[in-house]
C-alpha positions as CSV (number, residue, x, y, z in Angstrom):
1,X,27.6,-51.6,-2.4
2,X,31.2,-52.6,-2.0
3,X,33.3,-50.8,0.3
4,X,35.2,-48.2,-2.0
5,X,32.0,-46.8,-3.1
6,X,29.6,-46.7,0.1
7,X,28.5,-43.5,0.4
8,X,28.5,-41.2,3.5
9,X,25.5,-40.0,5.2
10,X,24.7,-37.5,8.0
11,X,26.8,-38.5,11.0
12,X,29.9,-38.8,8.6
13,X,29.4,-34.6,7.6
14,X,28.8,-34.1,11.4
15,X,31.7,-35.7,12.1
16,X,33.7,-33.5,9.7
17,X,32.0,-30.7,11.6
18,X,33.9,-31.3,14.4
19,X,36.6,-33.0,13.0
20,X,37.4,-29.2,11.0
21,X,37.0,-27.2,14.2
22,X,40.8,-28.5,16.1
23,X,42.5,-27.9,12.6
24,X,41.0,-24.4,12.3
25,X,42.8,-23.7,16.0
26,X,45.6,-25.7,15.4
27,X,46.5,-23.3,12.2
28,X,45.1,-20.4,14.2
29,X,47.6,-20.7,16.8
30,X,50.6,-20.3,14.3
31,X,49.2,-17.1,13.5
32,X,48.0,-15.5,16.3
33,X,51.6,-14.7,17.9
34,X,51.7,-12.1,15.0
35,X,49.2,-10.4,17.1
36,X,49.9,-11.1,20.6
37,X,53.2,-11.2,20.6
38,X,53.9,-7.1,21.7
39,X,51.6,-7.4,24.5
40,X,53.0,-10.2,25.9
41,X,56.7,-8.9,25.5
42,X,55.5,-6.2,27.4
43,X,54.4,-7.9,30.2
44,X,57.1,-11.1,30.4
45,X,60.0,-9.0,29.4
46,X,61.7,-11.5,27.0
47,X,65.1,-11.8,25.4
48,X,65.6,-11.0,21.9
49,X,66.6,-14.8,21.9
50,X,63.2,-16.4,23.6
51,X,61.1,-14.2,22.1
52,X,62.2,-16.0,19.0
53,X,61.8,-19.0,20.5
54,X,58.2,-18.0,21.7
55,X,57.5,-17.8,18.0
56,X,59.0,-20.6,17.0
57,X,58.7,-23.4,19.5
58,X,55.2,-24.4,18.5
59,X,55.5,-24.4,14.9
60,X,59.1,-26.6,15.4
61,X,57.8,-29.2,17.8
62,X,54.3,-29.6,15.2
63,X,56.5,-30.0,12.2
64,X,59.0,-32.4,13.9
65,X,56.1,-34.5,15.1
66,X,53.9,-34.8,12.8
67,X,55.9,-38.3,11.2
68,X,55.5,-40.0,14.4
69,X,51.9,-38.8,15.3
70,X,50.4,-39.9,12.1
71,X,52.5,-43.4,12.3
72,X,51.2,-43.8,16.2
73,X,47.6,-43.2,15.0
74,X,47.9,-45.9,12.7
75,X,48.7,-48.2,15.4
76,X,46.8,-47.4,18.3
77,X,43.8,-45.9,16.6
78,X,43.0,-41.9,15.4
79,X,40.0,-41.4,17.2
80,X,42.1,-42.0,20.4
81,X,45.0,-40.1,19.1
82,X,43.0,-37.1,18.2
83,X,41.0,-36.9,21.5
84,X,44.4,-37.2,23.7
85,X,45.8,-34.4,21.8
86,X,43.1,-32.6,22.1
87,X,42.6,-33.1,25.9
88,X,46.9,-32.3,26.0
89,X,46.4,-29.3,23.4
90,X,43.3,-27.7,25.7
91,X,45.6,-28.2,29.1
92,X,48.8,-26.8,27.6
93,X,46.9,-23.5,26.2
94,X,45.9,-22.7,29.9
95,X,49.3,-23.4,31.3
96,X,50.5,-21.0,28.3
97,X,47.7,-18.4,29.2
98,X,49.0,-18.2,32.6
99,X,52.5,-18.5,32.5
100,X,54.4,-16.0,34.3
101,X,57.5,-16.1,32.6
102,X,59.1,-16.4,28.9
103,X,60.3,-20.0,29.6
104,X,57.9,-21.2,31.0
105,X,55.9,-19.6,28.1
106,X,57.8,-21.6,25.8
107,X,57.9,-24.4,27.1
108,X,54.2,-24.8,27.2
109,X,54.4,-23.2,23.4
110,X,56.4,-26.3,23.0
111,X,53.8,-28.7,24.6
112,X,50.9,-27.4,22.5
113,X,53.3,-28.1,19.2
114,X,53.5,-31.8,20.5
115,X,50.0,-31.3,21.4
116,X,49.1,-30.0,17.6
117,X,50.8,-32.7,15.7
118,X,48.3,-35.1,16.8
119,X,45.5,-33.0,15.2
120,X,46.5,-33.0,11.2
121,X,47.2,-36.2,10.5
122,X,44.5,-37.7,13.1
123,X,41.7,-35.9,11.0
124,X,42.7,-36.4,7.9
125,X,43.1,-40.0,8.2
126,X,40.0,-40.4,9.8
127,X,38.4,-38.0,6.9
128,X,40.2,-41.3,4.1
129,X,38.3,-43.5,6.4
130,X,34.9,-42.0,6.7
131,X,34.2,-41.6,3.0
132,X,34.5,-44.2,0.7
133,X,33.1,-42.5,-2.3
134,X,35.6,-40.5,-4.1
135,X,33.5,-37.3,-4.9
136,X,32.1,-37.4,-1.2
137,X,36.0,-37.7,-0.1
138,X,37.3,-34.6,-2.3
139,X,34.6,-32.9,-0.9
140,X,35.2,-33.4,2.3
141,X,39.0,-33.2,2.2
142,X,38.2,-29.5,0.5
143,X,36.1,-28.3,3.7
144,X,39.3,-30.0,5.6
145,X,41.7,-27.8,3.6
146,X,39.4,-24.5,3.6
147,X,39.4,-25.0,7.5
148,X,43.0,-25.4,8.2
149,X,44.0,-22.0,5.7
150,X,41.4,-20.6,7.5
151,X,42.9,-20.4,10.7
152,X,46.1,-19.1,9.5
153,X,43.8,-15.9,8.6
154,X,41.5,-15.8,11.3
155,X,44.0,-16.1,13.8
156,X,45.8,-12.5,13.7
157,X,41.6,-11.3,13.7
158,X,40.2,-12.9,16.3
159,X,43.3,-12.1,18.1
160,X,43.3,-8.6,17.3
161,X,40.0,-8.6,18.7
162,X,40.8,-10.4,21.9
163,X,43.5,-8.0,22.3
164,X,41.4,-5.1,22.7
165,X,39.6,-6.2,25.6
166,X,41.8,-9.0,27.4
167,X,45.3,-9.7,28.4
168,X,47.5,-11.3,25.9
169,X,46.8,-14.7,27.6
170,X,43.1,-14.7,26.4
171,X,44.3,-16.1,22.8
172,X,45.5,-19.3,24.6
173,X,42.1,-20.0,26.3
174,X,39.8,-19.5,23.2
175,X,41.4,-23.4,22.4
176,X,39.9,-24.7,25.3
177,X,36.4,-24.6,24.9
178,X,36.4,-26.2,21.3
179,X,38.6,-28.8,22.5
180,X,36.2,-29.8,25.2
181,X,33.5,-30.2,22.6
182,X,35.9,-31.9,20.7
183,X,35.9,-34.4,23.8
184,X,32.6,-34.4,24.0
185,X,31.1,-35.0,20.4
186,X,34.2,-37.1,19.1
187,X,33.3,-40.4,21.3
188,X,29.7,-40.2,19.5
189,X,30.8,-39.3,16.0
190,X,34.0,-40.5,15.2
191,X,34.6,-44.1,14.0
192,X,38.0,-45.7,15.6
193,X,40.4,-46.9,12.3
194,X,43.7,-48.3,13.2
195,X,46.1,-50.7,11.2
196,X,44.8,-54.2,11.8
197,X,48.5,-55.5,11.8
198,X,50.8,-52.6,12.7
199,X,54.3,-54.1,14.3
200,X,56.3,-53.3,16.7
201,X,56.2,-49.2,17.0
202,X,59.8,-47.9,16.0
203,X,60.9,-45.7,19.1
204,X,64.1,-44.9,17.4
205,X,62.9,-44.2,14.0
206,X,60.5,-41.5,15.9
207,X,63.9,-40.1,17.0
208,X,65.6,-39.7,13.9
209,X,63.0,-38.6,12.0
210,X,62.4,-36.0,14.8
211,X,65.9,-34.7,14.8
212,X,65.6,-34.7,10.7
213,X,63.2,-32.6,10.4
214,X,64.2,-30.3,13.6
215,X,67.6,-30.3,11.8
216,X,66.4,-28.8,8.2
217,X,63.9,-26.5,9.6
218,X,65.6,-25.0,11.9
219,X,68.6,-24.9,10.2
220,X,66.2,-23.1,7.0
221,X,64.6,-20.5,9.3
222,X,68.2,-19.5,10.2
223,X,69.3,-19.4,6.9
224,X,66.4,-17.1,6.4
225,X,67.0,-14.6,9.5
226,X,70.9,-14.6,9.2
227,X,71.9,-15.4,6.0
228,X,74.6,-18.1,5.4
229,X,77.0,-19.2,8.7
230,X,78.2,-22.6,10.3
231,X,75.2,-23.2,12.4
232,X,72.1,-23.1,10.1
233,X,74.5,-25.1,7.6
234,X,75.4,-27.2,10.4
235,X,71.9,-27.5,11.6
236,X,71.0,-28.3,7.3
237,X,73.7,-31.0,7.0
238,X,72.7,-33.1,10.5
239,X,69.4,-32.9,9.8
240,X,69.8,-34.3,6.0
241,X,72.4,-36.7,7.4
242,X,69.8,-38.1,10.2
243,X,66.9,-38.1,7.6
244,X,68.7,-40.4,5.4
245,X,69.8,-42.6,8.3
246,X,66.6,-42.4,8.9
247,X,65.8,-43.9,5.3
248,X,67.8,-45.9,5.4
249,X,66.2,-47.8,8.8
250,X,62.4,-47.7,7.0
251,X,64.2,-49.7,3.6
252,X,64.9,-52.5,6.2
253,X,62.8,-52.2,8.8
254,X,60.1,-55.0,8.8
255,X,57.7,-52.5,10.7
256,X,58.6,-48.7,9.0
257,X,56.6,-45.8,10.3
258,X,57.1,-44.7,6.5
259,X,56.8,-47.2,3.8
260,X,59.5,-45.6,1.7
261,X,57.7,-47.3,-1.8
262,X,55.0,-45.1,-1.7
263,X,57.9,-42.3,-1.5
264,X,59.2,-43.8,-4.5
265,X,55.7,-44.3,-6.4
266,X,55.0,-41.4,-9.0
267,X,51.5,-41.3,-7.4
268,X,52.4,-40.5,-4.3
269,X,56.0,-38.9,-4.3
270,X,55.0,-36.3,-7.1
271,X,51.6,-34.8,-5.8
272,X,53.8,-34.8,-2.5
273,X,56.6,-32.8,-4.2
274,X,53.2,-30.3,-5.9
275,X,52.1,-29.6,-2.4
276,X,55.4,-28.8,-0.8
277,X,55.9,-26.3,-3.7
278,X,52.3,-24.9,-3.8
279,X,53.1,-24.2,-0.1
280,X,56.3,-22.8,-0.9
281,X,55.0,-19.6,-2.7
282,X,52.1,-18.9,-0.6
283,X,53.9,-19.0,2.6
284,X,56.7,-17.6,1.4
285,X,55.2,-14.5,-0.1
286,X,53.2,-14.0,2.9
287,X,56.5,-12.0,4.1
288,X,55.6,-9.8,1.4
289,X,51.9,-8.8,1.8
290,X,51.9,-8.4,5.3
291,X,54.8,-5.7,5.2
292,X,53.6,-4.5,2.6
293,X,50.1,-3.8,4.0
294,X,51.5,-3.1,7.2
295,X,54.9,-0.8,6.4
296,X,54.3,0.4,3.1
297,X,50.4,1.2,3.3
298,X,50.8,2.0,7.2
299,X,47.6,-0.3,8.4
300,X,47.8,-1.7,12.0
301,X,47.5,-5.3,12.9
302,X,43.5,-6.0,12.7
303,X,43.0,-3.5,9.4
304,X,45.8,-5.8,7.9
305,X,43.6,-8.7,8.7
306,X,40.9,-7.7,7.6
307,X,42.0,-7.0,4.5
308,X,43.5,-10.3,4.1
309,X,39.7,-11.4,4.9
310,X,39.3,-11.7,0.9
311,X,42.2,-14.0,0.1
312,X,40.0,-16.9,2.8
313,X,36.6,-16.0,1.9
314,X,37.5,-17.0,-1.9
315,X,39.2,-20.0,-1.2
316,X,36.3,-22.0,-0.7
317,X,35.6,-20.9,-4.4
318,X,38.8,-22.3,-5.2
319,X,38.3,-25.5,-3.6
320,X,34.6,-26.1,-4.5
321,X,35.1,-25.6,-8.1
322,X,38.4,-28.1,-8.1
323,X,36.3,-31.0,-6.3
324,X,33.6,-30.6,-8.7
325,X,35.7,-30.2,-12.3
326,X,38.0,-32.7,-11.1
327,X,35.9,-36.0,-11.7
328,X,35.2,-34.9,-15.3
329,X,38.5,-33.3,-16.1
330,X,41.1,-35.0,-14.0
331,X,42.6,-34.6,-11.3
332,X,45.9,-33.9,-12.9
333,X,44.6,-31.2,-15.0
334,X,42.9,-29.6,-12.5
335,X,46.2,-29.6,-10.1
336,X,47.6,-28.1,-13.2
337,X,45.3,-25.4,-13.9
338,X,44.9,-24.0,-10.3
339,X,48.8,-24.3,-10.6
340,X,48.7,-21.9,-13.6
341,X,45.7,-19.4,-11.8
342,X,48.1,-18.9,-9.0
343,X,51.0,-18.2,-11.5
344,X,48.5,-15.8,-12.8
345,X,48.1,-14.0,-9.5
346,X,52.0,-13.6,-8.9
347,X,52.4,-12.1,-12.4
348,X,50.0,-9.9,-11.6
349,X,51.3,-9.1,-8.1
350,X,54.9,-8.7,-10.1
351,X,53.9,-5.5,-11.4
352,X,52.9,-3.9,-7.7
353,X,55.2,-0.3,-7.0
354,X,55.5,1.4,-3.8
355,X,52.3,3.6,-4.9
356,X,50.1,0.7,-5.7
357,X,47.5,0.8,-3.7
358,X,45.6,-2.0,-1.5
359,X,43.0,-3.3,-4.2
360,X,46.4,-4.2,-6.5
361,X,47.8,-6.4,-3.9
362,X,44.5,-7.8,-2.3
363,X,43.0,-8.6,-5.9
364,X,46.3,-10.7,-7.0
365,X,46.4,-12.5,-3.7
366,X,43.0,-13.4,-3.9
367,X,43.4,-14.7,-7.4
368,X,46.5,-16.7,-5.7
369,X,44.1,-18.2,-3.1
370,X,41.5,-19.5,-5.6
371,X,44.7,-21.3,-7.8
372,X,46.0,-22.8,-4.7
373,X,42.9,-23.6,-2.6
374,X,41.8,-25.5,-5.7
375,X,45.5,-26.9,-5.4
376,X,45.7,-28.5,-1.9
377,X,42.1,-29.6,-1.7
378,X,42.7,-31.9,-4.6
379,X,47.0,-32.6,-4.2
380,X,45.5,-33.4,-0.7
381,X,43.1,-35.9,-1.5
382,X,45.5,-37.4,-4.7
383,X,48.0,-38.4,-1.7
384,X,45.8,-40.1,0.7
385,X,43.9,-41.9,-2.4
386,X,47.3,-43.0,-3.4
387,X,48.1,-44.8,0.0
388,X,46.1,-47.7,1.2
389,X,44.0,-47.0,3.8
390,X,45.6,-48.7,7.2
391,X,48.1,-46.0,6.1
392,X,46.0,-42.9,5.7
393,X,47.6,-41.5,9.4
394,X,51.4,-41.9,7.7
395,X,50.7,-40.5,4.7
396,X,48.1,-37.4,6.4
397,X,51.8,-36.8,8.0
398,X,54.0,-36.8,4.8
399,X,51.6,-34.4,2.9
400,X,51.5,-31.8,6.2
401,X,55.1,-32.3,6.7
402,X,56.0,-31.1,3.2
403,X,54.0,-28.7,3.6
404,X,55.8,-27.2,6.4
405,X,59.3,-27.9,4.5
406,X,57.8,-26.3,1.8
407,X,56.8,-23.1,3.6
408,X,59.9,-23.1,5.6
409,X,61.8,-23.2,2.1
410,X,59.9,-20.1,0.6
411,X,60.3,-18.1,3.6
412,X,64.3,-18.6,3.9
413,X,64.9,-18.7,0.0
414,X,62.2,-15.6,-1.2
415,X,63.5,-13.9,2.2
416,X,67.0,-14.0,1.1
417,X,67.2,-13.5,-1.9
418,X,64.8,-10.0,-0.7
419,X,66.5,-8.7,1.5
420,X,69.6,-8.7,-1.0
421,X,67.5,-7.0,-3.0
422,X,66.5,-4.4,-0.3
423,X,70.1,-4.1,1.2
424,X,71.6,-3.6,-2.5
425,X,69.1,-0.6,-3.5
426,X,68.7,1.4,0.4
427,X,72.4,0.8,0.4
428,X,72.8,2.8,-3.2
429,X,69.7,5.3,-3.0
430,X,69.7,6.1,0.6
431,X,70.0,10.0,1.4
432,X,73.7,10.5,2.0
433,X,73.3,12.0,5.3
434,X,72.7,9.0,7.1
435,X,75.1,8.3,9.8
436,X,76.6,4.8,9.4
437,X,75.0,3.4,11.9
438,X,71.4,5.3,10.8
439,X,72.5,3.4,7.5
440,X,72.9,0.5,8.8
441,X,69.5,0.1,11.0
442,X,67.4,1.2,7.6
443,X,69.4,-1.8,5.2
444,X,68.7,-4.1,8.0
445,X,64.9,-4.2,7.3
446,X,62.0,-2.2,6.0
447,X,60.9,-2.0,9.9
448,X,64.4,-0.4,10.7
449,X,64.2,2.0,7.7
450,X,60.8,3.2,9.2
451,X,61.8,3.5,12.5
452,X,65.4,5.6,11.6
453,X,63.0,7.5,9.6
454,X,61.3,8.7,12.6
455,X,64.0,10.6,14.3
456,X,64.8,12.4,10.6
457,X,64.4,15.5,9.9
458,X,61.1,15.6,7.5
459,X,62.6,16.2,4.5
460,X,65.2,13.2,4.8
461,X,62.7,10.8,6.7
462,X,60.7,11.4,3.7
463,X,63.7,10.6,1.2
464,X,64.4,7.7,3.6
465,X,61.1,6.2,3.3
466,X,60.6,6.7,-0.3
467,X,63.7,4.3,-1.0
468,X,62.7,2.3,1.3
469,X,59.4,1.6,0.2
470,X,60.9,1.6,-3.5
471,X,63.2,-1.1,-2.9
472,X,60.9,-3.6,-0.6
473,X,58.6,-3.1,-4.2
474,X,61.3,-4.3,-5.7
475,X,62.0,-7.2,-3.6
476,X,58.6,-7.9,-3.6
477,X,58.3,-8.0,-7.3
478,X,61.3,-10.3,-7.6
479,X,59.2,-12.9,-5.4
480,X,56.0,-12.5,-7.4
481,X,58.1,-13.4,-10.9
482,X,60.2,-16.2,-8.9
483,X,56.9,-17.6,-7.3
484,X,55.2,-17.1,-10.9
485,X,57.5,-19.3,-12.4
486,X,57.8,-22.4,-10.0
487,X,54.3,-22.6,-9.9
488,X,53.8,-22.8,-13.5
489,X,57.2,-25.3,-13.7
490,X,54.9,-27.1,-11.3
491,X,51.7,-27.4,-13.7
492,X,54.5,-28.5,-16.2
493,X,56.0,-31.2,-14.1
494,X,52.8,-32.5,-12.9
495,X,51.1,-32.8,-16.1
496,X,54.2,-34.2,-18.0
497,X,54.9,-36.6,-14.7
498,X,51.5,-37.7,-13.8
499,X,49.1,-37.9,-16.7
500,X,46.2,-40.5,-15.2
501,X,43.6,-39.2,-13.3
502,X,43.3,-42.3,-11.8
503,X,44.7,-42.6,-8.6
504,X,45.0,-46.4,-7.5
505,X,46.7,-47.2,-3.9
506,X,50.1,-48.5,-4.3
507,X,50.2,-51.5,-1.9
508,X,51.4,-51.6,0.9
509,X,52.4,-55.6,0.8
């Protein structure tokens, strides 16, 4: 039985047991803030300016290392990468459950987004390594994908339910546990894979490609909060200028982290453009549902959750039937058709009013989650079928960091182009006996609309919220149609673009 085909027994599904379990925290912890994050402000005090960065220090640090984790695994070995991470990312969720002050808070936030970077890319290169056979591969990389967008969901759940009984710092230490059986059980069932000839790692390649992607991100979420000024533009053009410098070093570098012909390769640069788009409607609609549910409908934090419970318990639908259509159909078409699905859901979602109730939003969503967990699972396992092995840790890092420039797009474009939306309408339809500055807090966002609406008299608070909740419908419709149509411009492009099923590695000689 030659390599490509052996097949994988027992210890190799244990193994993605425990390989599944850091992912699942690793997304949880990008979620969880949602939760914890008024109990903490309450006890630490923050500014308005590091309580951003309490949210945002983790998720920056993860996305900007993430290039030179998965290259370093390659090198020096996964296994070894993964269980260092995972001894840091267990130590820097106690410092962060204990810290007695918002930078020290952030810091540590920071740490654990070092910390996380190692955990992607390690697994999933070790998952191209542990199974040869392609079915048993898609298979696994689908329970790989199901894990890591279940985390994003069970975070703001299991922290909601944390939060009822312990201090804010008790959704720090729920990391450490399953990192110390990550310690334990990885020595005995994880293989070590590195590169057998890996050069000379490139220490300032790491740099650049760190500031790059710090640069456009957080240059992006600016854009997003604050609309066009010098510094996210600024931040945009330095970080695009450093990535192509960046470039630029990997074309003649005899040791690249990033081989930039497999960039250029239609097998591997187009599934990579399909995932950072999937990614870009589902994150970036996910500003929608969740004040929608929350602001619209009036649901606390957990009953949100819960309700989102749905959208993750389908997905493994989503991804099951993908894996097994896609050896008979393609993988192309099946990228293609749970392209169109989710399209499906957004049109549907693009007809949601202020009045609609829960079942309309949860029901599209849901038919969104089966499109695109069909969609990853497979786009996931085109790109590391498409890269030779002794690069599965480089190219684990390219798919996860478009996926976080893709999220990061939707979020700052979908946001904008909402709250223009929302601004233009309250601005118009607002009751005209707002003071300015009452006017002002309610265009701002749907949350300052509420909250003016508060201290109203009944019958305008009622008006207020009424055009309120009309206009963020609107906005949110405007998403759904926008989202509709890049997904289905996606089935188009890849079906047009990459028409084999067959997904060969382009070498890396």
């Amino acid at each position: 039985m030659t390599e490509e085909h052996k097949r994988a027994g027992a210890r190799e599904w244990i193994g993605l047991a425990v390989l599944v379990l850091p992912c699942v925290l690793a997304s949880m912890d990008m979620s969880v803030m949602f939760v914890a994050l008024p109990s903490l402000t309450a006890d630490l005090q923050p500014t308005s300016a590091e309580q951003l960065w309490i949210m945002d220090a983790y998720g920056f640090l993860l996305a900007g290392m993430l290039i030179t984790m998965g290259t370093l695994g390659d090198r020096i070995g996964r296994r070894r990468l993964l269980l260092a991470g995972a001894a840091a990312f267990g130590a820097a969720s106690v410092l962060a459950a204990y810290s007695t002050s918002s930078p020290a808070l952030i810091a540590t936030r920071a740490l654990m987004g070092i910390a996380g970077a190692t955990l992607a890319p390690s697994t999933l290169s070790l998952i191209r390594n542990m199974f040869h056979d392609a079915k048993q591969r898609a298979a696994a990389v689908g329970v790989w994908t199901a894990g890591f967008a279940g985390g994003a969901v069970l975070g703001p759940i299991i922290g909601g339910v944390l939060l009822q009984h312990f201090w804010w710092g008790s959704v720090f230490l729920i990391n450490v546990p399953v990192m110390l059986l990550l310690l334990v059980l990885g020595p005995l069932l994880l293989p070590e894979y590195r590169d057998p000839a890996p050069g000379r790692f490139d220490l300032a390649g790491a740099g650049l490609s760190l500031v790059a992607v710090l640069g456009v991100i957080y240059g992006i979420k600016q854009l997003a909060e604050h609309g066009l000024g010098w510094l996210p533009l600024t931040s945009c053009a330095v970080g695009i200028a450093v990535g192509a410098a960046f470039l630029r070093r990997q074309h003649r570098s005899a040791n690249p982290m990033i081989d930039v012909r497999l960039l250029r390769s239609r097998r591997f640069g187009i599934p990579l453009l399909i995932d950072a788009l999937a990614t870009f409607g589902l994150v970036g609609f996910s500003l929608f549902n969740w004040q929608f549910m929350q602001l619209v409908l009036g649901m606390g934090p957990l009953e949100s959750a819960l309700w989102s419970l749905p959208t993750f318990l389908v997905m493994p639908l989503g991804i099951a039937l993908a894996t097994a259509i896609a050896p008979r159909a393609g993988k192309t078409a099946v990228v293609a058709a749970g392209l169109l699905v989710a399209a499906a859901g957004y049109g549907v979602l693009s007809a949601i009013r202020a009045d609609s109730g829960i079942v309309h939003l949860i029901g599209a969503l849901t038919v969104v989650a089966i499109g695109v967990g069909g969609v990853a699972a497979v786009i996931t396992d085109v790109i590391l079928s498409a890269a030779p092995p002794e690069r599965a840790g480089m190219a684990s890092a390219l798919s996860e960091t478009a996926a976080e420039f893709g999220g990061a797009l939707g979020i700052a474009i979908l946001g904008s182009i909402g709250s223009a939306i929302y601004r233009r309408d309250l601005t118009t339809h607002a009751p005209g006996s707002l003071t300015a500055q009452q006017l002002d807090a309610a265009r701002n966002t749907l949350g300052g609309a509420v909250d003016t609406a508060k201290a109203l008299p009944k019958e305008t608070a009622d008006a207020l919220r009424n055009v309120a909740f009309d206009a963020f419908a609107r906005e949110t419709r405007v998403a759904s149609v926008i989202s509709a149509v890049l997904m289905a411009g996606s089935a188009i492009l890849i079906a047009t673009l990459l028409r084999t099923s067959r997904t060969r590695p382009v070498s890396a000689g």
